[in-house]
C-alpha positions as CSV (number, residue, x, y, z in Angstrom):
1,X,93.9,-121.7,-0.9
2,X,96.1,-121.8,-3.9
3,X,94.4,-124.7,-5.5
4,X,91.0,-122.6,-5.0
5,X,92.3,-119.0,-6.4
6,X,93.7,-121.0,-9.3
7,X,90.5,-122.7,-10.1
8,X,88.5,-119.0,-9.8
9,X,91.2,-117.4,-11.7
10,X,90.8,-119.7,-14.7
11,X,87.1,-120.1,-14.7
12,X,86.7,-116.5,-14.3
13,X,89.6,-115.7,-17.4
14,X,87.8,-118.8,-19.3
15,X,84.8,-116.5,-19.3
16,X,86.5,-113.4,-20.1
17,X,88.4,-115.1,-23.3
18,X,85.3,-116.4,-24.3
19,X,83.5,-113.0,-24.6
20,X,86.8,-111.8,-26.0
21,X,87.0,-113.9,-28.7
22,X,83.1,-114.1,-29.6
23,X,83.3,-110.3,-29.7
24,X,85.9,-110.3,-32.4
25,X,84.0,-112.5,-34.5
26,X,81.6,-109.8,-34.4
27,X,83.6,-106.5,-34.6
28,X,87.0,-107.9,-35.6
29,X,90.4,-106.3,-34.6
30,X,88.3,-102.5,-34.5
31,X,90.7,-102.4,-31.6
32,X,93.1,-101.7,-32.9
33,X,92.6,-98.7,-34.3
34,X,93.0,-97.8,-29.9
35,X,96.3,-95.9,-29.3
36,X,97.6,-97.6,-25.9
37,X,96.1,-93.8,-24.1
38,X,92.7,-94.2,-25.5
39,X,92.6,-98.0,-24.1
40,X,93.8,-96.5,-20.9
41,X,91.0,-94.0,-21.2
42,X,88.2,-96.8,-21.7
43,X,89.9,-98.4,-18.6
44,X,89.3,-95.4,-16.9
45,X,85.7,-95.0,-18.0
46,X,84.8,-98.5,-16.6
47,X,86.4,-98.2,-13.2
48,X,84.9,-94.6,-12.8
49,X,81.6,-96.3,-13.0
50,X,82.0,-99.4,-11.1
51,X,83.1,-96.4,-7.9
52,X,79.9,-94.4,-9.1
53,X,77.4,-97.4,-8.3
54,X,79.4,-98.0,-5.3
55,X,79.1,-94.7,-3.8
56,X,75.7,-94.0,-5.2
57,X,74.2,-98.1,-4.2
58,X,72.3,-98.1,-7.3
59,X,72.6,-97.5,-11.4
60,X,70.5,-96.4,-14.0
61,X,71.9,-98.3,-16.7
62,X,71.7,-102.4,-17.2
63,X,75.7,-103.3,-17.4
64,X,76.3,-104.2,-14.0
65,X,79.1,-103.9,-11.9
66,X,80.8,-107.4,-12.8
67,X,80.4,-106.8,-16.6
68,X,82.9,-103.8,-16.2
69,X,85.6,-105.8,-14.3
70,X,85.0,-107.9,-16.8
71,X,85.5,-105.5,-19.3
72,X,88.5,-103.9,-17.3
73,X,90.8,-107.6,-17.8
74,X,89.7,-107.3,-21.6
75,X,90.8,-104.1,-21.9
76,X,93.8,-105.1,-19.8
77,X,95.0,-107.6,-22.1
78,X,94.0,-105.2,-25.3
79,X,96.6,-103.1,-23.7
80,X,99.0,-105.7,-23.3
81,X,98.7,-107.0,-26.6
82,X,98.8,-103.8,-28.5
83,X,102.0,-102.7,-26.6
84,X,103.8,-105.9,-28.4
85,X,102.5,-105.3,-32.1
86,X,104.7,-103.4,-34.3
87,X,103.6,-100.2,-35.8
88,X,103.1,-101.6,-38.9
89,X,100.6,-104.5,-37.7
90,X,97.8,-104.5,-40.0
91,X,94.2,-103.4,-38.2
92,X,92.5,-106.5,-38.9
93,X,94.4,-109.8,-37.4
94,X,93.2,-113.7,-37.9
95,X,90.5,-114.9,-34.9
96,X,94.0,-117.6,-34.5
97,X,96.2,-115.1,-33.8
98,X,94.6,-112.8,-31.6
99,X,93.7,-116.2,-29.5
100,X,97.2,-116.5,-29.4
101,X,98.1,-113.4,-27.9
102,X,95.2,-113.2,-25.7
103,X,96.8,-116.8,-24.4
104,X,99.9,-115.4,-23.8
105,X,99.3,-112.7,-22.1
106,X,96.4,-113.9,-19.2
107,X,99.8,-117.0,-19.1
108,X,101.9,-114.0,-18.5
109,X,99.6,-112.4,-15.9
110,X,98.3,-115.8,-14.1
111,X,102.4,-115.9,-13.5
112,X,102.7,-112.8,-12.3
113,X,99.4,-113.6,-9.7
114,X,100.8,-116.2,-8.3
115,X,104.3,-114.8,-7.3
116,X,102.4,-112.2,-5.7
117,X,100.0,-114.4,-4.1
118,X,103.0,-116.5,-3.0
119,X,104.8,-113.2,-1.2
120,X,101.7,-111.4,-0.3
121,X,99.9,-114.5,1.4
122,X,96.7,-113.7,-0.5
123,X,96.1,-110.1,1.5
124,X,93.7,-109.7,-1.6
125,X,91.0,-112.2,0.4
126,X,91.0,-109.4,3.2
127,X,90.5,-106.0,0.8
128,X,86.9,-104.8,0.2
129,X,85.8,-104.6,-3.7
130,X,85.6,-100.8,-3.1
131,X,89.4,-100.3,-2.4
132,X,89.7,-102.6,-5.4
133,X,88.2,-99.9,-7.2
134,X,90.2,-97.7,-5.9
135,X,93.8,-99.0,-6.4
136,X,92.9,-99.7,-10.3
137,X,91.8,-96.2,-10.4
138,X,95.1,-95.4,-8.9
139,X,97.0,-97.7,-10.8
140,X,94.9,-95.8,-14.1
141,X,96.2,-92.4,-12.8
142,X,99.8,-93.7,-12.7
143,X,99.7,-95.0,-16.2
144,X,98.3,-92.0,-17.4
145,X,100.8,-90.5,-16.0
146,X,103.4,-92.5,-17.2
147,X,101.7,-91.9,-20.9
148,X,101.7,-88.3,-20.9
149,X,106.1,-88.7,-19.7
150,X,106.2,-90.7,-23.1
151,X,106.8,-93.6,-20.8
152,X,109.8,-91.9,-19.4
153,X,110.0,-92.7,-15.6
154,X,112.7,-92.7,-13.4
155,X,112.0,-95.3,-11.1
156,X,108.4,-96.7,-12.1
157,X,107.7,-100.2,-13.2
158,X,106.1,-98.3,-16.2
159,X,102.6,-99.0,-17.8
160,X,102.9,-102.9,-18.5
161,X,102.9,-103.4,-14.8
162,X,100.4,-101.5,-13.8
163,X,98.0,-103.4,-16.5
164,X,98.9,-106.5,-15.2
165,X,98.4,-105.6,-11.5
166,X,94.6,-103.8,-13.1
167,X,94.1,-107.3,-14.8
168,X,94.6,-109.0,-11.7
169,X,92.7,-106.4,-9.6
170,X,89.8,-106.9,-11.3
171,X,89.5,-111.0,-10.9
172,X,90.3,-110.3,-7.5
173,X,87.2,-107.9,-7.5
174,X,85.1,-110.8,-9.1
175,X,86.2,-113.7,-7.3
176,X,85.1,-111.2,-4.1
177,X,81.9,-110.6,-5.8
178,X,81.1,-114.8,-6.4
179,X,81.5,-114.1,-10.1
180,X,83.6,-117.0,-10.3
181,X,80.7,-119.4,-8.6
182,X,78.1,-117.4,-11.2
183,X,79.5,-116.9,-14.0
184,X,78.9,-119.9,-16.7
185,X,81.6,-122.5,-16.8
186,X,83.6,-122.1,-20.3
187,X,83.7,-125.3,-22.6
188,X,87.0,-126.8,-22.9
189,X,87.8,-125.4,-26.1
190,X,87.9,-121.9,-24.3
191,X,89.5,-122.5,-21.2
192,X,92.8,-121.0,-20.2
């Protein structure tokens, strides 16, 4: 099973890099002009919608329901990424360097999976999409939370952790959907 999660993880992070990286050619860094709350906040938005169309069964608008997971990990690793820059990071960055960090941090988070997976036995296989939903709006909650303490907890992982575990949440929540058998391979150059 491990061999087939990797293989769903990649392709499905492959995918997610690649509409990460075309949209910066387009907007650039804009970013980062997102305090780490207000990326939280368009996490938020996302998952509220993906539990609306669930509870409702149908939506009025054309982004479906795998579009916000995917948009979920790339705010995920926004986050992520923003949390390491220095205040005094310029707005605009080089295509090459925010490839980088994108790199690093789905390596970081592709770790992280498979430690989990490893003590967890894959339990993810057995969930349903819609409490997916409902631990990353959870996990959003706790992070907000952890935002408005100014990231003072006293026993918390704090809000790194609960990105990474949204990240990972919301492959799960596409490799459940088939995503990872529909969505277009990536070419080689973008693969993770």
């Amino acid at each position: 099973m491990r061999n087939q999660t990797q293989h769903e993880y990649d392709h499905i992070l492959g995918q997610c890099r690649q509409l990460f990286l075309a949209k910066t050619h387009d907007y650039g860094t804009a970013w980062r002009i997102l305090r780490l709350p207000s990326v939280t906040d368009q996490i938020y938005i996302k998952a509220q919608r993906i539990r609306s169309i669930q509870e409702k069964g149908r939506q009025l608008v054309a982004d479906g329901v795998d579009e916000e997971f995917v948009a979920i990990i790339n705010y995920c690793v926004i986050a992520l990424m923003q949390a390491r820059l220095p205040a005094n990071t310029p707005l605009e960055l080089p295509a090459e360097e925010v490839a980088a960090a994108y790199d690093a941090e789905v390596a970081a988070n592709r770790e992280l999976l498979f430690a989990k997976n490893h003590d967890y036995g894959e339990a993810w296989r057995q969930m349903r999409v819609e409490s997916i939903t409902d631990i990353i709006l959870m996990k959003l909650h706790r992070t907000k939370q952890i935002e408005d303490l100014g990231g003072q907890t006293t026993v918390s992982e704090g809000v790194e952790a609960n990105y990474r575990d949204m990240l990972n949440y919301a492959v799960f929540a596409l490799i459940k959907r088939g995503a990872a058998q529909t969505m277009p391979q990536p070419d080689s150059e973008s693969a993770v």
